[in-house]
Backbone bond lengths (Angstrom), bond angles and torsions (degrees), N, CA, C in turn:
res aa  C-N    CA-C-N  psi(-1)  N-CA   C-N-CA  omega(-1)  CA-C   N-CA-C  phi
1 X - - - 1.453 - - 1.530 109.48 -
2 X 1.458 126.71 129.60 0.977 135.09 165.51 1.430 137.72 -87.50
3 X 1.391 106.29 76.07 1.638 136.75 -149.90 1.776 103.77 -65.51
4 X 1.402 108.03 -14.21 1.766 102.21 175.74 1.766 99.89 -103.50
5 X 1.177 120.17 -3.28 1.501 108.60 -174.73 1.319 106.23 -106.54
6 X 1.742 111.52 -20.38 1.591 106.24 161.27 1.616 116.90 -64.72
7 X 1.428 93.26 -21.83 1.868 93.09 -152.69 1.671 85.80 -75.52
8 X 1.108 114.70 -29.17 1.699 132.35 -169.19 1.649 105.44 -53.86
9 X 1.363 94.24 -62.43 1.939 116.55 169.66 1.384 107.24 -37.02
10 X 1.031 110.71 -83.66 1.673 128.20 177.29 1.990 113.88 -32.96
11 X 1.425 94.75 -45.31 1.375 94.22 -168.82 1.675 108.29 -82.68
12 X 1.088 118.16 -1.04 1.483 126.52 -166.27 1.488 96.48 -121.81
13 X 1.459 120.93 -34.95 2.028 108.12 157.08 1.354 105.26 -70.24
14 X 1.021 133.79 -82.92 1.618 131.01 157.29 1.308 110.22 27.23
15 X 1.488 105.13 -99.05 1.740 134.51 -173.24 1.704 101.71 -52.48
16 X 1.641 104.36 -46.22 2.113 81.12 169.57 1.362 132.35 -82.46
17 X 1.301 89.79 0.29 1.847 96.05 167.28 1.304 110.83 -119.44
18 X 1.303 130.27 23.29 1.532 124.76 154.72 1.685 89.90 -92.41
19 X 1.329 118.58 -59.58 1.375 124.09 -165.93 1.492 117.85 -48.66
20 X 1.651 113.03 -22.64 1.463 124.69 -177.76 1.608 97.75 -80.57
21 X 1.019 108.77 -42.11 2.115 107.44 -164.03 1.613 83.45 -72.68
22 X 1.404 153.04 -33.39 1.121 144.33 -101.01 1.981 92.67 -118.82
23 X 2.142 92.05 -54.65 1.254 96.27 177.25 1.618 102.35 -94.89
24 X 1.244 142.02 -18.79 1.000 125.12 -151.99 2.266 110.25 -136.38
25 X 1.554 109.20 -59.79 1.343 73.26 -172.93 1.716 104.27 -108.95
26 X 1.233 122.28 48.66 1.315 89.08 172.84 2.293 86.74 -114.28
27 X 1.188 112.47 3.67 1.740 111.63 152.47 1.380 100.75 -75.86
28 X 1.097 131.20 -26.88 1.891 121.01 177.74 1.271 96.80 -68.86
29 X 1.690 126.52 -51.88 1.735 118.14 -176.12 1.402 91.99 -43.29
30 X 1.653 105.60 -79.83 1.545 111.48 -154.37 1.687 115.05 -33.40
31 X 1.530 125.39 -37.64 0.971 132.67 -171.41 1.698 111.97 -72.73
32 X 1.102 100.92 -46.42 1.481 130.29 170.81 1.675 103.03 -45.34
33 X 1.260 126.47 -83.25 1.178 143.73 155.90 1.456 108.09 -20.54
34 X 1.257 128.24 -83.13 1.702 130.95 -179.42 1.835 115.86 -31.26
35 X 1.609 99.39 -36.01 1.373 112.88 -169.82 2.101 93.09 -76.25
36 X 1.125 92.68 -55.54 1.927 94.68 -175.31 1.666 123.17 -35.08
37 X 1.819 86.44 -60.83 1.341 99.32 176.41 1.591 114.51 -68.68
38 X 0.708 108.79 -20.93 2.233 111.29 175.42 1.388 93.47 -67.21
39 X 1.409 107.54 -61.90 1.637 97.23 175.69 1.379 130.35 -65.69
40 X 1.316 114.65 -32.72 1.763 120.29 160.77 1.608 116.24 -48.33
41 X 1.374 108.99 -29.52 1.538 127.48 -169.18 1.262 104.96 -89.28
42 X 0.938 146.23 -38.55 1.578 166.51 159.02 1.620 113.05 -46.93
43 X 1.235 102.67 -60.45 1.495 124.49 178.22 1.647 102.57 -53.74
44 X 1.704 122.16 -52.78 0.964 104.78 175.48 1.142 107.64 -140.50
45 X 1.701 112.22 81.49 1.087 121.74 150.83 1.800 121.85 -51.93
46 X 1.442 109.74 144.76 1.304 136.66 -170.26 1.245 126.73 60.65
47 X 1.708 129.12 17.58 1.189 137.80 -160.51 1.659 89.83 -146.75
48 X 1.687 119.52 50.55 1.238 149.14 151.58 1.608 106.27 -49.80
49 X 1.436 109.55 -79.41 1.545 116.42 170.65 1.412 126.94 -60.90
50 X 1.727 124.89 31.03 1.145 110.12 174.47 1.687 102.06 -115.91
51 X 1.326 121.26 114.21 1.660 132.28 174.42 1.790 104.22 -26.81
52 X 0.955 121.21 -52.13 1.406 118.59 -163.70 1.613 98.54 -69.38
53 X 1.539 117.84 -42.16 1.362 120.96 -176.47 1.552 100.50 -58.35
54 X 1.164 130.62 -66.44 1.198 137.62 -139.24 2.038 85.58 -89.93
55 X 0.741 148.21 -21.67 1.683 145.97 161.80 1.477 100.08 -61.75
56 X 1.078 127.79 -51.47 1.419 129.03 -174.32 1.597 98.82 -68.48
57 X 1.027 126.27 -56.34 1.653 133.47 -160.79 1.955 87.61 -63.98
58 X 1.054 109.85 -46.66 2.169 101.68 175.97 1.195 122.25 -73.59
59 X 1.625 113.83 -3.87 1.294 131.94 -168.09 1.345 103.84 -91.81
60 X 2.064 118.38 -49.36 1.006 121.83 164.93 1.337 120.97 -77.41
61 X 1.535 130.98 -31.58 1.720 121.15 161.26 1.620 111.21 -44.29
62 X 1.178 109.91 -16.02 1.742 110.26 -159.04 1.392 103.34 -84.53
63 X 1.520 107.47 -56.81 1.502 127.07 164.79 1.170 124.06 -36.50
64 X 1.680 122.12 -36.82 1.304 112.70 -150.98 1.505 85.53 -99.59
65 X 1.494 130.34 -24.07 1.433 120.53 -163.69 0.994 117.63 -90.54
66 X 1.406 109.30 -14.69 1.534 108.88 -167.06 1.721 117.06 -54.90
67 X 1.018 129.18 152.63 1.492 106.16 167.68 1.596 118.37 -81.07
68 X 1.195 134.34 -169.44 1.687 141.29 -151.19 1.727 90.52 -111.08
69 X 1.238 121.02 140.40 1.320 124.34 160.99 1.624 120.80 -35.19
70 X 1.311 110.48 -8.16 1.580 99.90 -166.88 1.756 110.22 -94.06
71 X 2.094 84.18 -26.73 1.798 90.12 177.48 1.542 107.11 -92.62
72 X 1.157 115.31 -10.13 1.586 113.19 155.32 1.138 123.29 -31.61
73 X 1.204 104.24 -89.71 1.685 126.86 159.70 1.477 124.15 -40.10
74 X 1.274 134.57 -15.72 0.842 142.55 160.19 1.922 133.37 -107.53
75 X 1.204 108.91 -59.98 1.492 127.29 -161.64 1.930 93.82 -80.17
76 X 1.287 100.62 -38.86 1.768 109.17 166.90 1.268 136.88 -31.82
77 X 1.872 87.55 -42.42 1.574 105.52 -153.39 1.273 98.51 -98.22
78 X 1.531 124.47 -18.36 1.523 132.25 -173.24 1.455 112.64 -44.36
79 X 1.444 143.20 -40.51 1.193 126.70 -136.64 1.914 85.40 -101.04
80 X 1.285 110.22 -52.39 1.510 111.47 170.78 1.076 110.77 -64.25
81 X 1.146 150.36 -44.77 1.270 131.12 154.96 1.601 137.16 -24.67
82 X 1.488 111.79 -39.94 0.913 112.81 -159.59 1.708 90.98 -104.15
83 X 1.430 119.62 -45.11 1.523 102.75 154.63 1.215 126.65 -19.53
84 X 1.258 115.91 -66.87 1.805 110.30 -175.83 1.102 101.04 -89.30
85 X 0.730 155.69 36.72 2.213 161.26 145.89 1.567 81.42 -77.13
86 X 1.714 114.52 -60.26 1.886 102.59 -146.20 1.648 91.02 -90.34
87 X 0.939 116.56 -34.63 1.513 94.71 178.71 1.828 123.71 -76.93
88 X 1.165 118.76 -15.29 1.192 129.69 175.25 1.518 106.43 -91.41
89 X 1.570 133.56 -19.03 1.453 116.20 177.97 1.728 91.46 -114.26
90 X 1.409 132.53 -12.37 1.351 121.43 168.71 1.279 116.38 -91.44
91 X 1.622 124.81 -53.26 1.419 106.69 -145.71 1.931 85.29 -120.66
92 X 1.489 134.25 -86.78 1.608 112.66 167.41 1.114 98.64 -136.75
93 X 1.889 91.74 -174.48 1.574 118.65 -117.60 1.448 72.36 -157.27
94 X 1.740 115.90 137.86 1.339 124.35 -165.02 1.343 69.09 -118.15
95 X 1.896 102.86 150.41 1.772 135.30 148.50 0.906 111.46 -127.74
96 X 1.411 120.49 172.59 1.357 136.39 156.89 1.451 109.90 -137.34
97 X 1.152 97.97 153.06 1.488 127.51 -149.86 1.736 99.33 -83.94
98 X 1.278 133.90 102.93 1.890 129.07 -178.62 1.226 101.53 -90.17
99 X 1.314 134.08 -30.98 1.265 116.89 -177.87 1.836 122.43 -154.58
100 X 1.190 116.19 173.24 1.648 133.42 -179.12 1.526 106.33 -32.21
101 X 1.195 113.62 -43.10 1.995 109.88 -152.23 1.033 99.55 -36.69
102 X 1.546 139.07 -41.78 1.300 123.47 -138.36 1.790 88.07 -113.68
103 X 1.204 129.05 21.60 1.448 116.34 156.29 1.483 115.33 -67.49
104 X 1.738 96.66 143.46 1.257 131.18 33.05 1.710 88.37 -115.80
105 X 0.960 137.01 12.50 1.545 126.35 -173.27 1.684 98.10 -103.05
106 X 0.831 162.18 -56.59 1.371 151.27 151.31 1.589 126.35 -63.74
107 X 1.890 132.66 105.00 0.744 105.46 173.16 1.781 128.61 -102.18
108 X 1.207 116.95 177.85 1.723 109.46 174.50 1.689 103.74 -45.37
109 X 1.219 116.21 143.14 1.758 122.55 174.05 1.325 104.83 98.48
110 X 1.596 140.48 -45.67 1.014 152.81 162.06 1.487 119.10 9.25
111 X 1.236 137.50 68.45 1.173 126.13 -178.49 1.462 118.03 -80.39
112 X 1.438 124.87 101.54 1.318 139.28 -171.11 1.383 110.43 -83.42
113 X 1.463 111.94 163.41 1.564 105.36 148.82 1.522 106.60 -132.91
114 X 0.888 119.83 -178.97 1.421 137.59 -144.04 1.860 116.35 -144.56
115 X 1.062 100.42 98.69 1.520 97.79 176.59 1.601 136.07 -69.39
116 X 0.953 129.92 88.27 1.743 138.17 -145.23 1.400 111.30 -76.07
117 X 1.363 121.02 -21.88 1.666 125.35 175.65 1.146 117.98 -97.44
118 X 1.398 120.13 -5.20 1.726 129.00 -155.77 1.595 104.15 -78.24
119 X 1.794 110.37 -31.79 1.629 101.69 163.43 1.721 107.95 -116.84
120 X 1.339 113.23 56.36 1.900 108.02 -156.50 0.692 160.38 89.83
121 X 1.541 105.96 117.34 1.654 103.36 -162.09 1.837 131.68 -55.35
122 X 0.762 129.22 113.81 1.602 112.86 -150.55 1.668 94.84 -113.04
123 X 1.387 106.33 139.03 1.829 104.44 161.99 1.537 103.39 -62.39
124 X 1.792 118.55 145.69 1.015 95.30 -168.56 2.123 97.48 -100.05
125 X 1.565 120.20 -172.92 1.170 123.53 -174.96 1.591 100.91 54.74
126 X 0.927 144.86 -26.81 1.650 125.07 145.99 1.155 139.30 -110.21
127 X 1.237 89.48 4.24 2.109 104.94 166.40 1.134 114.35 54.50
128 X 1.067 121.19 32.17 1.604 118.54 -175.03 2.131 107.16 -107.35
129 X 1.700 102.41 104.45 1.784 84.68 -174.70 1.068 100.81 -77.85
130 X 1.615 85.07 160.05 1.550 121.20 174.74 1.468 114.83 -117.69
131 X 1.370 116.59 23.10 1.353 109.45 175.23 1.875 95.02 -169.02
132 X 1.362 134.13 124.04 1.024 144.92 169.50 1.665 111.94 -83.31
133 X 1.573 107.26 104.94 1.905 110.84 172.32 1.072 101.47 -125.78
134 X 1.415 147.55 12.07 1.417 120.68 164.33 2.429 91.01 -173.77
135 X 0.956 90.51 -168.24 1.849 121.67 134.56 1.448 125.20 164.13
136 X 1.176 115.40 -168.56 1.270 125.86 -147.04 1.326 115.70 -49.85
137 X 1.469 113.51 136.15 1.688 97.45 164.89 1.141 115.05 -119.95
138 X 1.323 137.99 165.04 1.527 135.22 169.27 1.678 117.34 -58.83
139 X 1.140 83.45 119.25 1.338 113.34 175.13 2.071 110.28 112.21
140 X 0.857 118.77 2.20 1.524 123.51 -166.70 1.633 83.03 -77.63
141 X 1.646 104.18 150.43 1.327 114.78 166.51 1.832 111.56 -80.54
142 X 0.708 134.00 123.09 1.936 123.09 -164.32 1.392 85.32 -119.72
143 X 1.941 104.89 147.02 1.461 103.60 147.91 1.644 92.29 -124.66
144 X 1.732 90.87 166.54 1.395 94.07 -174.10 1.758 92.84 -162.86
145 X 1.278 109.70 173.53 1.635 126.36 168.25 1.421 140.56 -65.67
146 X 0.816 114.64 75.64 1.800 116.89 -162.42 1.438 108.18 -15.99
147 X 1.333 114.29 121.43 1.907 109.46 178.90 1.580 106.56 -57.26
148 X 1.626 108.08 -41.67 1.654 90.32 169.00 1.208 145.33 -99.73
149 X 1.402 102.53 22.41 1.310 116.35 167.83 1.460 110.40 -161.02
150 X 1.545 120.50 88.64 1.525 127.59 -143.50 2.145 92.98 -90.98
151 X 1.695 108.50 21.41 1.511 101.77 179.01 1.683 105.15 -99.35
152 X 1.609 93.08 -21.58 1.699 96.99 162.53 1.474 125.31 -100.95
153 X 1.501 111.14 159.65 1.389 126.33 -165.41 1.791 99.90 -116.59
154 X 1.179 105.69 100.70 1.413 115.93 159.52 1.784 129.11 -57.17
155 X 1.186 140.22 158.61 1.534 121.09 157.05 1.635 88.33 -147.20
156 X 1.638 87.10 125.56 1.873 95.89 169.64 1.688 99.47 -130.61
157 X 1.382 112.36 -166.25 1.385 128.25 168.99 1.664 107.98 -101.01
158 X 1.250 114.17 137.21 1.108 109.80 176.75 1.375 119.34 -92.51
159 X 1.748 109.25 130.95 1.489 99.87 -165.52 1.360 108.66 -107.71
160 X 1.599 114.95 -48.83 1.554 138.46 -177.13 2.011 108.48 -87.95
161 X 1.425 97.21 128.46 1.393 90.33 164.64 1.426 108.31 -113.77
162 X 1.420 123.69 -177.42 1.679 127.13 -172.13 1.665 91.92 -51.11
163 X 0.862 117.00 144.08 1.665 156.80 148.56 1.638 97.66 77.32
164 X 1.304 106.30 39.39 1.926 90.59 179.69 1.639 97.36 -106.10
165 X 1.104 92.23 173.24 1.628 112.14 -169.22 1.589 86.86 -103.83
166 X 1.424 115.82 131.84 1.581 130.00 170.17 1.276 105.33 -120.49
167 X 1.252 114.24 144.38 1.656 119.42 155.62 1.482 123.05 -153.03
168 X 1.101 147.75 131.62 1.036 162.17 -144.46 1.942 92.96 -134.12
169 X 1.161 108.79 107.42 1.610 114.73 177.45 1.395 97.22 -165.23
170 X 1.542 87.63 121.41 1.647 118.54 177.61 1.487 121.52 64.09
171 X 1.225 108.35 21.10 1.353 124.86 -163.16 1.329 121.14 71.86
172 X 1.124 88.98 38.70 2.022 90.04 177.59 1.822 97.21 -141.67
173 X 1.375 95.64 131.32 1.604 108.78 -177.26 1.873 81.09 -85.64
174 X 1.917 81.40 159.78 1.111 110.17 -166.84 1.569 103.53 -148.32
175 X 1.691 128.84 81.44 1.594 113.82 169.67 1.310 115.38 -91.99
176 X 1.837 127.20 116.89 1.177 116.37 130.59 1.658 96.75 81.49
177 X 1.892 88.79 35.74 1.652 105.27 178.50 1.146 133.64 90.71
178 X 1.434 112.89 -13.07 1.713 110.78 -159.44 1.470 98.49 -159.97
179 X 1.530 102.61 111.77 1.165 135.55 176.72 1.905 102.28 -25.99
180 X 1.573 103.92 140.36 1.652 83.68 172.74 1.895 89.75 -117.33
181 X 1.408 94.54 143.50 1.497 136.41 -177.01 1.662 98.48 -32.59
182 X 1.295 121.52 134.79 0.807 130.06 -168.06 1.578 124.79 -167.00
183 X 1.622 128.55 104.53 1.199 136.30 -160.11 1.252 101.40 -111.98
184 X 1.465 124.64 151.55 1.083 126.40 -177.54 1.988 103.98 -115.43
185 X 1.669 113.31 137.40 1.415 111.11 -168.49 1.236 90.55 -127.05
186 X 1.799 105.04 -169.60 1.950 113.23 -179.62 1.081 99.10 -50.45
187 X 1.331 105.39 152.30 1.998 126.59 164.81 1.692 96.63 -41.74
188 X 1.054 96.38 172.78 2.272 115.44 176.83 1.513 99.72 -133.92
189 X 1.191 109.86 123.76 1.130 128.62 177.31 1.378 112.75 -103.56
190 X 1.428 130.53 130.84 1.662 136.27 -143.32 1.507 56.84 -138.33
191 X 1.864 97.15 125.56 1.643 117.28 137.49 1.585 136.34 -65.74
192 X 1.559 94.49 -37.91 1.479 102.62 -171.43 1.344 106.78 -66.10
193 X 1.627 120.05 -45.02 1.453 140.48 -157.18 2.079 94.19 -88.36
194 X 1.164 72.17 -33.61 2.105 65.68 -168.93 1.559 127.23 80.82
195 X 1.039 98.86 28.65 1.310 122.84 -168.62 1.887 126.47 -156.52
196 X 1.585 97.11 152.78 1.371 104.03 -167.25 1.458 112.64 -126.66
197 X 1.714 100.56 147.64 1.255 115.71 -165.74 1.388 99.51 -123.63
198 X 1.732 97.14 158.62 1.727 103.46 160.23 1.410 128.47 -70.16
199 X 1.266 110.78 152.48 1.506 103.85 -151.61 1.441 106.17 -113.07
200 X 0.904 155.41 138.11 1.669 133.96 156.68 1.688 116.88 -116.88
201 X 1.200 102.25 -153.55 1.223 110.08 163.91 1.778 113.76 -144.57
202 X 1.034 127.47 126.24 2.108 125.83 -173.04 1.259 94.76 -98.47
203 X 0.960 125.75 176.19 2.031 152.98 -169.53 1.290 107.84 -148.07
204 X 1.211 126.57 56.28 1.903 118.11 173.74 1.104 102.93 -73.78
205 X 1.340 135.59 120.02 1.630 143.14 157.11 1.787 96.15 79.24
206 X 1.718 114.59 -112.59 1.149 134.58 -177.82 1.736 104.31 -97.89
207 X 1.106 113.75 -16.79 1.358 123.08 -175.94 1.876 138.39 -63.97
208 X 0.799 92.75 35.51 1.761 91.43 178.83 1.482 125.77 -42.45
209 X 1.683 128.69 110.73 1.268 125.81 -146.95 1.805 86.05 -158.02
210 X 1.339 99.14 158.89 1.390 114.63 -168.86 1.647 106.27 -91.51
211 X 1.209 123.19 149.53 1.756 124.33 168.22 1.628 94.63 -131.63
212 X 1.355 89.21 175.63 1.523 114.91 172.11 1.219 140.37 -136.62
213 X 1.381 153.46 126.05 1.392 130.85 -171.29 1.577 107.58 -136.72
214 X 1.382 117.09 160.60 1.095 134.71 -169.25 1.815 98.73 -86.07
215 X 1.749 95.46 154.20 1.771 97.25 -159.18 2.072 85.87 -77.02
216 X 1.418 114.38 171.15 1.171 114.36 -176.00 1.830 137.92 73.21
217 X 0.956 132.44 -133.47 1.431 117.14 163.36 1.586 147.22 -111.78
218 X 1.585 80.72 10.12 1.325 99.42 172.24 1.622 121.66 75.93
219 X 1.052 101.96 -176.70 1.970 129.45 -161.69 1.812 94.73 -79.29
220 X 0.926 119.59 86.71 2.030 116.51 -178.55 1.523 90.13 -48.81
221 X 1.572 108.88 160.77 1.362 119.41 171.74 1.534 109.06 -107.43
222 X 1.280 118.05 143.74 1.450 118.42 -161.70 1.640 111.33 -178.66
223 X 1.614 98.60 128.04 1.526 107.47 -156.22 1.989 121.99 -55.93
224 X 1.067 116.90 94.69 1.681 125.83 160.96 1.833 89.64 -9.00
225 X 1.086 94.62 149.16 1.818 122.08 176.83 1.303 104.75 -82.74
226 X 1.885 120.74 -25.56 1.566 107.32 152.28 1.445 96.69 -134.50
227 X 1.664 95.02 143.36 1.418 111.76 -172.18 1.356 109.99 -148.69
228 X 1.393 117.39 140.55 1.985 121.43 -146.05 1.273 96.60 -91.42
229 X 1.657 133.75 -11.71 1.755 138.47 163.08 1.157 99.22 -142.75
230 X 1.225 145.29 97.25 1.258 114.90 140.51 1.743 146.89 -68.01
231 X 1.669 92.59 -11.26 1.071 106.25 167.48 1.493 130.96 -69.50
232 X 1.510 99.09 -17.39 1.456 121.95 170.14 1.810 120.55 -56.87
233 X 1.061 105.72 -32.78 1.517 121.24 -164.13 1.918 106.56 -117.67
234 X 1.166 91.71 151.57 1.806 102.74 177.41 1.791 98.11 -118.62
235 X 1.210 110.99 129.72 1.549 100.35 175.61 2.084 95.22 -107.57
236 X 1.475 114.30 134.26 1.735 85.07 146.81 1.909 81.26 -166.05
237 X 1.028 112.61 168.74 1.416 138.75 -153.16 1.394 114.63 -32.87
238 X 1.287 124.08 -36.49 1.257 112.20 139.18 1.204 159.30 -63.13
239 X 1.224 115.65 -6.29 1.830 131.11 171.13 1.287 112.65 144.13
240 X 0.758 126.65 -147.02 1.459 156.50 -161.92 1.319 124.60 -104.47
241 X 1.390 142.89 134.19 1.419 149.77 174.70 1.651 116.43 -158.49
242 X 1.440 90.74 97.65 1.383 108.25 175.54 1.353 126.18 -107.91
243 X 1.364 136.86 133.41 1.537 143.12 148.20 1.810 115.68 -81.73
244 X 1.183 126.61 113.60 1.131 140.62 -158.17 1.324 81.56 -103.98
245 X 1.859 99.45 141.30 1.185 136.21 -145.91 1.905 88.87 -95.74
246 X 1.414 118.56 152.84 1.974 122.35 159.29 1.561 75.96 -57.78
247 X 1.521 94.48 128.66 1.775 122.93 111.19 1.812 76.72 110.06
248 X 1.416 131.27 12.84 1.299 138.07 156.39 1.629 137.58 -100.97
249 X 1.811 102.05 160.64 1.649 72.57 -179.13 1.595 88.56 -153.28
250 X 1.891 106.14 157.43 1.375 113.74 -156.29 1.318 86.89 -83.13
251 X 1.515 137.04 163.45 1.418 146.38 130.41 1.194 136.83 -123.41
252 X 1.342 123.75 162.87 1.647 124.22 179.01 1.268 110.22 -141.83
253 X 1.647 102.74 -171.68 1.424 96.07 -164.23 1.878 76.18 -118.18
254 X 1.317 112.88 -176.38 1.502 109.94 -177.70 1.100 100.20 -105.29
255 X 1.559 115.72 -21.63 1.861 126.19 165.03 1.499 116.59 -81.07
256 X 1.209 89.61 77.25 1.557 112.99 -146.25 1.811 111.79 -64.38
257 X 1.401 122.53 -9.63 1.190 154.97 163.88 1.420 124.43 -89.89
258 X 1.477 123.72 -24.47 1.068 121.70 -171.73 1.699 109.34 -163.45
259 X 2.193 79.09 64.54 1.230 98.55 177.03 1.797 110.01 -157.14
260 X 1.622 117.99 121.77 1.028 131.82 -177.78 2.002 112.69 -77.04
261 X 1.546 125.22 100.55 0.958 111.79 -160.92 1.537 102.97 -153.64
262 X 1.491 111.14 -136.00 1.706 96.72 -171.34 1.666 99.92 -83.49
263 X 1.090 142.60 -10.37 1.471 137.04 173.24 1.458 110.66 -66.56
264 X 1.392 130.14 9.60 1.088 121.68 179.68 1.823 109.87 -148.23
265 X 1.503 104.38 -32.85 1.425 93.24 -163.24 1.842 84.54 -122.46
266 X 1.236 143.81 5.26 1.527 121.86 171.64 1.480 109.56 121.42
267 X 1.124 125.17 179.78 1.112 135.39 -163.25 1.724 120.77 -108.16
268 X 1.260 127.00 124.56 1.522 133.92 172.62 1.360 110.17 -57.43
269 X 1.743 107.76 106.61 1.358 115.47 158.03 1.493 134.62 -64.40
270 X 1.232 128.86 131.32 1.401 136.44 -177.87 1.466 104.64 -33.30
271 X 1.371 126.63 -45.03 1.149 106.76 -163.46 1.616 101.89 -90.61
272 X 1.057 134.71 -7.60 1.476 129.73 155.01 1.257 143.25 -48.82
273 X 1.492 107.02 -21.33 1.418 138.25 -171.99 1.621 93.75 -56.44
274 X 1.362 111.95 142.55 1.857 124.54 178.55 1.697 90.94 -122.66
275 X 1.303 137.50 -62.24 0.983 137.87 176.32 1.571 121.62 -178.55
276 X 1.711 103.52 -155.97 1.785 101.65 176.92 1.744 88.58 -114.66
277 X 1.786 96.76 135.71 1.515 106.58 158.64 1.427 101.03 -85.11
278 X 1.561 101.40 145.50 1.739 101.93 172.99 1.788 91.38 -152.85
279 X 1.728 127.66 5.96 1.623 102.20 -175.78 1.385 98.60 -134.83
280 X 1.368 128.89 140.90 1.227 133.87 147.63 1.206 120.57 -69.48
281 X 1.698 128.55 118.10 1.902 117.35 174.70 1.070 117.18 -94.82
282 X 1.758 112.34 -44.69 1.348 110.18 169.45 1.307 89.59 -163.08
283 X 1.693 94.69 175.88 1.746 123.18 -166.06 1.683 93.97 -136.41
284 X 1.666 120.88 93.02 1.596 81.30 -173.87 1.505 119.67 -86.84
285 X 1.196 90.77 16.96 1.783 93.76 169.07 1.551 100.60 -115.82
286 X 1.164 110.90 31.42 1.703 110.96 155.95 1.248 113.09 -160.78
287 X 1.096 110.53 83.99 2.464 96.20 -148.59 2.130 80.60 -74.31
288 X 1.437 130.21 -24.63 1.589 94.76 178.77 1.413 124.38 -55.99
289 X 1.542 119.09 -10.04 1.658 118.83 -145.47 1.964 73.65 -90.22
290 X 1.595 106.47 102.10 1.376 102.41 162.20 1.728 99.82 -145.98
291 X 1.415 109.65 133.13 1.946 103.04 169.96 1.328 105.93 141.09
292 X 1.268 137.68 168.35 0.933 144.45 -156.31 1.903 104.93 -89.63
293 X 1.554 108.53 153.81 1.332 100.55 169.31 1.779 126.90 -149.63
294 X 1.119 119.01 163.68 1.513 109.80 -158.82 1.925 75.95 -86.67
C-alpha cells in the first residue's frame, strides 16, 4: 500500500471541498439561513421576548448553517490532513522496525522516526528533490525503497558512497583499501532467537556502532537473481568486492549474517533515498527502548 499517495488523494478531495464551502456554498447557507430567519421573523412578529420563540429561531440558524454530511467528511478533515501531509512528506516519517538486520542497534517493534530533509527536500509521491541539504555519509542508518520493489521501504547502515571500493572478505569490510576499525566486545544475546553472537564494535567515518556475527563462517555472499550492477561486483569464496556506481550507495545490515542487502542484491539509488533514521519512540514490547541512536 502506498500510504503517501493515499494521504495525497485525500488531501486533494479534502482541499477541493474545503475550498468549495470556503468560496462558494457555505455563503449559499448564510444566504439560505438570512432568508429563513426573515421569514421565521415575520411569522412571528412581536413575540421577540418569548424563550421558546427565540430557542427555536437558534435552533433554525443552527440548522441552516451547518454544513451537509458530505463536507463533514471531507472539507473537515482538510486542515489536519494537510498538517500531516507537510510534516510527514517534509520534515518526519514514522517506521517500524519488521525485522533483525539491523541488530543489535535496531530491534523488531522499533518504532523509529525518520528525518525527511536531512539528504533533501523531495516532492513527495514522486520523489523528485527540489532542494539539495546534505547526503549520505558512511555510517548513517538510511531508509530507502527497495530498487526491486520501490512499494517497500528497506533500513540499512550506510557503508559505500559513489565511487568507493567495498569489500566484504572473510567477514571483514574493506573500503577503498583499508580495513575499517574494528573491536571486538561481550557476546549479544538475541531473546527472540535464543541465542548468542559475536559482538564488535565498526568506525564508519565519525560513527562508532555495534555489529554482529554468527558463531562459525557465516552467510557466503552471492549474487540475488535481481541485482541493480552486477557488473559492479566480483563474487568468489571469499566475499564480496564492489565499486559503487555515481549517484549510489553501498548498505548493510549491522546483523551482519542475517541480513539481505547490497552484498547480494545491488546498490541504493539516489533517487530512492526516504531519509536518515536517528530516533527511537517506542518498543511496545520494550516501552524502555526510547532515544536516539548511532
Amino acid at each position: 500500500m502506498n500510504f503517501a499517495l493515499i494521504l495525497f488523494i485525500l488531501l486533494v478531495v479534502s482541499g477541493v471541498m474545503w475550498l468549495l464551502d470556503v468560496l462558494l456554498l457555505k455563503k449559499q447557507r448564510l444566504a439560505a439561513a438570512d432568508a429563513a430567519l426573515a421569514d421565521f421573523d415575520a411569522r412571528h412578529a412581536g413575540r421577540t421576548g418569548d424563550a421558546a420563540i427565540a430557542a427555536e429561531r437558534g435552533r433554525l440558524h443552527e440548522r441552516m448553517v451547518r454544513r451537509p454530511w458530505y463536507l463533514e467528511y471531507t472539507a473537515s478533515f482538510f486542515p489536519v490532513i494537510l498538517v500531516v501531509f507537510v510534516l510527514r512528506s517534509f520534515f518526519f516519517e514514522p517506521f517500524r522496525i519488521p525485522s533483525g538486520s539491523m541488530l543489535p542497534t535496531l530491534h523488531i517493534g522499533d518504532l523509529i522516526l525518520v528525518n525527511k530533509y536531512a539528504y533533501g527536500v523531495r516532492l513527495p509521491v514522486i520523489h523528485t528533490k527540489i532542494i539539495d541539504v546534505g547526503s549520505p555519509q558512511r555510517g548513517d542508518v538510511m531508509v530507502f525503497r527497495f530498487p526491486h520493489n520501490t512499494s517497500q521501504d528497506y533500513i540499512k547502515r550506510v557503508v559505500g558512497l559513489p565511487g568507493d571500493r567495498v569489500e566484504y572478505l572473510n567477514r571483514r569490510l574493506i573500503i577503498n583499501g583499508e580495513p575499517v576499525p574494528l573491536r571486538r566486545i561481550e557476546r549479544y544475546f538475541e531473546e527472540g532467537r535464543v541465542q548468542y553472537y559475536d559482538q564488535y564494535v565498526e568506525t564508519l567515518g565519525r560513527v562508532e556502532h555495534r555489529i554482529i556475527v554468527n558463531d562459525g563462517p557465516g552467510v557466503p555472499a552471492v549474487p540475488a537473481y535481481q541485482h541493480t550492477h552486477p557488473q559492479a561486483c566480483r563474487y568468489t569464496a571469499e566475499g564480496v568486492s564492489c565499486t559503487v556506481p555515481p549517484g549510489h550507495y553501498f548498505v548493510m545490515g549491522d546483523n551482519r549474517d542475517n541480513s539481505e542487502d547490497s552484498r547480494f542484491w545491488g546498490f541504493v539509488p539516489e533517487g530512492n533515498i526516504v531519509g536518515r533514521a536517528f530516533f527511537i519512540w517506542m518498543n511496545f514490547g520494550n516501552i524502555g527502548r526510547i532515544g536516539s541512536f548511532d
